[in-house]
C-alpha positions as a Markdown table, in Angstrom:
| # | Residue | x | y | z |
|---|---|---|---|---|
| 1 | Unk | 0.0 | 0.0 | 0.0 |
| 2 | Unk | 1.5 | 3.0 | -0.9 |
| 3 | Unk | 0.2 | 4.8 | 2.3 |
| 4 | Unk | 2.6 | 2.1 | 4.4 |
| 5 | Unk | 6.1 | 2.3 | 2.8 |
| 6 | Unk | 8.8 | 2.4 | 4.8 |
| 7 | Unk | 12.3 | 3.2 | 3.8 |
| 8 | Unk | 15.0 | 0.9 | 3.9 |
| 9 | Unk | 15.4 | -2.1 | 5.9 |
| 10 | Unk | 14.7 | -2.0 | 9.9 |
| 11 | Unk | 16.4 | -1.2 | 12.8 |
| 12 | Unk | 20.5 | -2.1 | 13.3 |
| 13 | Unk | 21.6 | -1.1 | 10.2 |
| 14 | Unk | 24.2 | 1.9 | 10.8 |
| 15 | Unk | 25.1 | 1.9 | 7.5 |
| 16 | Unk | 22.3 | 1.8 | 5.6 |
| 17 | Unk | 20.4 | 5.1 | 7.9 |
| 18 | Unk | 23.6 | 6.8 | 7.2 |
| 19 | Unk | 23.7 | 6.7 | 3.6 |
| 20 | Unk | 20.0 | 7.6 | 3.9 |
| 21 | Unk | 21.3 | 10.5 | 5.6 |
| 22 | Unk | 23.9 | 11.6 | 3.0 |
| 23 | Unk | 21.2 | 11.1 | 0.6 |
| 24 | Unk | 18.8 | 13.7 | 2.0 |
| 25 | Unk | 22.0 | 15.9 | 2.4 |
| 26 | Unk | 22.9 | 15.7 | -0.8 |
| 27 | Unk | 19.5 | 16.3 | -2.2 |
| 28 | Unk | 19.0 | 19.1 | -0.4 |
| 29 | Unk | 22.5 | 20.3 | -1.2 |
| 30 | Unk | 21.4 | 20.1 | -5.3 |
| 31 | Unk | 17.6 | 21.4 | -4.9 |
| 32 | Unk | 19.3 | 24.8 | -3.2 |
| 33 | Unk | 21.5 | 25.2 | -5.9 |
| 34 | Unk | 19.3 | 24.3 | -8.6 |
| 35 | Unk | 16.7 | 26.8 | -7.1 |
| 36 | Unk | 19.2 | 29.5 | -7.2 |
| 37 | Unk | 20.4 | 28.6 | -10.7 |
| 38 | Unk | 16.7 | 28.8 | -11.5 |
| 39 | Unk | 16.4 | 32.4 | -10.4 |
| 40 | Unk | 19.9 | 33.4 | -12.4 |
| 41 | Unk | 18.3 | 32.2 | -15.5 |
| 42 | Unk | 14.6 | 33.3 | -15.6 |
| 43 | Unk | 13.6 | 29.6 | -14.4 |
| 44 | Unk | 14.8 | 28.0 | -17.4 |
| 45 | Unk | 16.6 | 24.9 | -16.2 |
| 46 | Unk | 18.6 | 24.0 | -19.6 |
| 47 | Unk | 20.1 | 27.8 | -19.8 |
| 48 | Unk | 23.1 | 27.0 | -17.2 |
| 49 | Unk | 23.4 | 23.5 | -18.5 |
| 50 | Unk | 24.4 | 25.1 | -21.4 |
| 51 | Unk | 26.4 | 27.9 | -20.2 |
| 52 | Unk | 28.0 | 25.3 | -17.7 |
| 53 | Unk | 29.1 | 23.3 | -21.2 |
| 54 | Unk | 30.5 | 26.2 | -23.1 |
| 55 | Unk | 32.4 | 27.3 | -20.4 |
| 56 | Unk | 33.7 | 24.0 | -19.9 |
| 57 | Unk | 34.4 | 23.8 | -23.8 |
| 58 | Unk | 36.2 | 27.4 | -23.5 |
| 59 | Unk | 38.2 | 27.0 | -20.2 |
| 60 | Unk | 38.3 | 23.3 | -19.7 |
| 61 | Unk | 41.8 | 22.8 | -21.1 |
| 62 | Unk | 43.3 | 24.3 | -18.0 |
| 63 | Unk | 42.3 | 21.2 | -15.7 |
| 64 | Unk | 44.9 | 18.8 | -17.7 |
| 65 | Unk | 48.1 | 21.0 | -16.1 |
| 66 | Unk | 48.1 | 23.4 | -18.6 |
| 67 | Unk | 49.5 | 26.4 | -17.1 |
| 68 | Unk | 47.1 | 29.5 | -17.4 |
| 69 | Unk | 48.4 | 32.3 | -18.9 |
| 70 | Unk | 46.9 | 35.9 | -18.3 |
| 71 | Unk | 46.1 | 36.6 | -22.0 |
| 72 | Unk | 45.4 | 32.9 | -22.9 |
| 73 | Unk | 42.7 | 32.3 | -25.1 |
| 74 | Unk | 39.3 | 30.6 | -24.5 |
| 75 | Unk | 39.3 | 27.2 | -26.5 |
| 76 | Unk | 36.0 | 28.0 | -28.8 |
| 77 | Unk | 32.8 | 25.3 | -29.2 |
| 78 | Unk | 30.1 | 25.9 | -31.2 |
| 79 | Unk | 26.4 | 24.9 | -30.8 |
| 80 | Unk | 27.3 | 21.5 | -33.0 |
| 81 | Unk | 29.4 | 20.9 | -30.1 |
| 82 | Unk | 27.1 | 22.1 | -27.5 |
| 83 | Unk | 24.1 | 19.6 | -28.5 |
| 84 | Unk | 26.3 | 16.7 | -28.7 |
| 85 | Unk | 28.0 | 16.8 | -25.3 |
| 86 | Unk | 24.4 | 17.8 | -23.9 |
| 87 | Unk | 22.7 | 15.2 | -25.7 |
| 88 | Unk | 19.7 | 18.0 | -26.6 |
| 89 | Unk | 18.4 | 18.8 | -30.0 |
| 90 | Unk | 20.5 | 21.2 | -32.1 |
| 91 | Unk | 17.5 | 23.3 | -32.5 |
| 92 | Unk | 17.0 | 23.5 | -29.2 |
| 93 | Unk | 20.7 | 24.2 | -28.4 |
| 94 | Unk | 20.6 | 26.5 | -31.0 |
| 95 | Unk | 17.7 | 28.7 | -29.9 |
| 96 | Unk | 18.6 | 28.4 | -26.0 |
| 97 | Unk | 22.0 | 30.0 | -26.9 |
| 98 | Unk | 19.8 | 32.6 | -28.3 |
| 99 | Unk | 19.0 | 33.6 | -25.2 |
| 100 | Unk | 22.0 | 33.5 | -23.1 |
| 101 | Unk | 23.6 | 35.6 | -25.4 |
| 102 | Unk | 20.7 | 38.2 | -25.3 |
| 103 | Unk | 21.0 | 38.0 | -21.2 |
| 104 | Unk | 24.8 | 38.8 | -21.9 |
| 105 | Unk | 26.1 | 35.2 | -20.6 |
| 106 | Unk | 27.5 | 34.4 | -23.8 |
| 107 | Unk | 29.2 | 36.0 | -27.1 |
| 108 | Unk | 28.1 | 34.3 | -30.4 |
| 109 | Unk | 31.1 | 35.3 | -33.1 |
| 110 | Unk | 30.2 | 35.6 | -36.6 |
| 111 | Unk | 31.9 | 32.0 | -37.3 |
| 112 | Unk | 29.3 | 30.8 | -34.8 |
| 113 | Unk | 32.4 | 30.3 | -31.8 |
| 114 | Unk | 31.1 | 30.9 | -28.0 |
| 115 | Unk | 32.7 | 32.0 | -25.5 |
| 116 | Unk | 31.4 | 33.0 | -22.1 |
| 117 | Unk | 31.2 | 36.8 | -21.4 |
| 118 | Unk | 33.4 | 38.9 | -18.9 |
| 119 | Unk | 30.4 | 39.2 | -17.0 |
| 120 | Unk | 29.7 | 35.3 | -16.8 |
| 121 | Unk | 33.0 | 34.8 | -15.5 |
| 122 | Unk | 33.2 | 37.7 | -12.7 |
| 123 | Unk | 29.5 | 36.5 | -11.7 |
| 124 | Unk | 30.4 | 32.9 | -11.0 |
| 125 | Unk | 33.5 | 33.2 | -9.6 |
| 126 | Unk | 31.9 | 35.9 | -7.0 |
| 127 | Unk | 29.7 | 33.0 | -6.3 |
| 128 | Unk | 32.1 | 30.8 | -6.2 |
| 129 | Unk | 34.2 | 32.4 | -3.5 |
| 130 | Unk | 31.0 | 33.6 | -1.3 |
| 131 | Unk | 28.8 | 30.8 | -1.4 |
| 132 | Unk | 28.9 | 28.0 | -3.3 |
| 133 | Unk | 32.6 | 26.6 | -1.8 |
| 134 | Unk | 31.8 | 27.2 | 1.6 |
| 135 | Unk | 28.1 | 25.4 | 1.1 |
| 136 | Unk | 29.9 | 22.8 | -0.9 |
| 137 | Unk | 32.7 | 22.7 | 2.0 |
| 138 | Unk | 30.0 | 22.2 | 4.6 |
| 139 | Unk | 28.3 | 19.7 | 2.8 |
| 140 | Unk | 31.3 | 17.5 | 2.3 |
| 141 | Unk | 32.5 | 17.9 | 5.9 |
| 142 | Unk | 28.5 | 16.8 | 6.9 |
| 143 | Unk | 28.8 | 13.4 | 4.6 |
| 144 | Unk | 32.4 | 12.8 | 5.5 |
| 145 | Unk | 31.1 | 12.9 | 9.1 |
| 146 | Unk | 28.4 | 10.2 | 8.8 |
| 147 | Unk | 30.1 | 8.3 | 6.8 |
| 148 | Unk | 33.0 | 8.4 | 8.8 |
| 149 | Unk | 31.1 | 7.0 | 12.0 |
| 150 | Unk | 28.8 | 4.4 | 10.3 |
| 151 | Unk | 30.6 | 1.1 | 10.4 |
| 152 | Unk | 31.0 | -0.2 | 6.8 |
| 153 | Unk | 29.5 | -3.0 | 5.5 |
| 154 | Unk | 31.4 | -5.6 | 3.8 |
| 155 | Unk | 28.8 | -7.9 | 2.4 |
């Protein structure tokens, strides 16, 4: 009956009401920041999927070692490239870029390149620094914690 569900098995089992634990931290950790992302981008959830993409596309060559270089360039992607890492229709890529490039997030070149704005950069990275790695920082620290004390089960 769906008015008697329980969750998980019974009583005894450390591990298992901890990682129900992280679980709910972790959900609730996503849902705040998904809220917030939703308010950023005039509750359209695939706008900072797709921002998130190109600025991976245009910055993400700096997480092998490369060293960063004041004046180095952004690595360009295209909407092409955009719909296929996302898995979304190009048309749908194509239109959704639309918009984050009339809310100023990103600059469409006349070859079609994107690159995330100035503007996208200084707002995340404020974000970044005030909120987001301190709640993400807090959240680890809470799951490390529960984790840490809940024997592990070696079945």
């Amino acid at each position: 009956m769906p008015g008697n569900r329980t969750l998980g098995p019974g009583k005894g089992d450390t591990r298992r009401k901890a990682l129900r634990s992280v679980a709910t931290i972790l959900a609730r950790y996503e849902l705040r920041k998904l809220k917030r992302l939703l308010g950023d981008f005039d509750n359209d959830i695939m706008l900072p999927l797709l921002l998130g993409e190109i600025a991976l596309h245009n910055v993400g060559v700096l997480e092998n070692g490369t060293e960063h270089e004041p004046e180095m360039p952004l690595r360009p992607c295209n909407a092409y490239s955009i719909a296929a890492a996302t898995g979304l229709p190009r048309e749908t890529v194509r239109r959704k870029i639309g918009r984050l490039v009339e809310q100023g997030w990103v600059e469409k070149c006349d070859n079609g390149h994107l690159y995330m704005t100035d503007r996208t950069l200084e707002h995340f990275s404020k974000l970044l620094q005030s909120r987001d790695l301190p709640e993400l920082l807090d959240t680890a620290e809470r799951v490390r914690a529960l984790l840490g004390t809940a024997p592990v089960d070696e079945r």
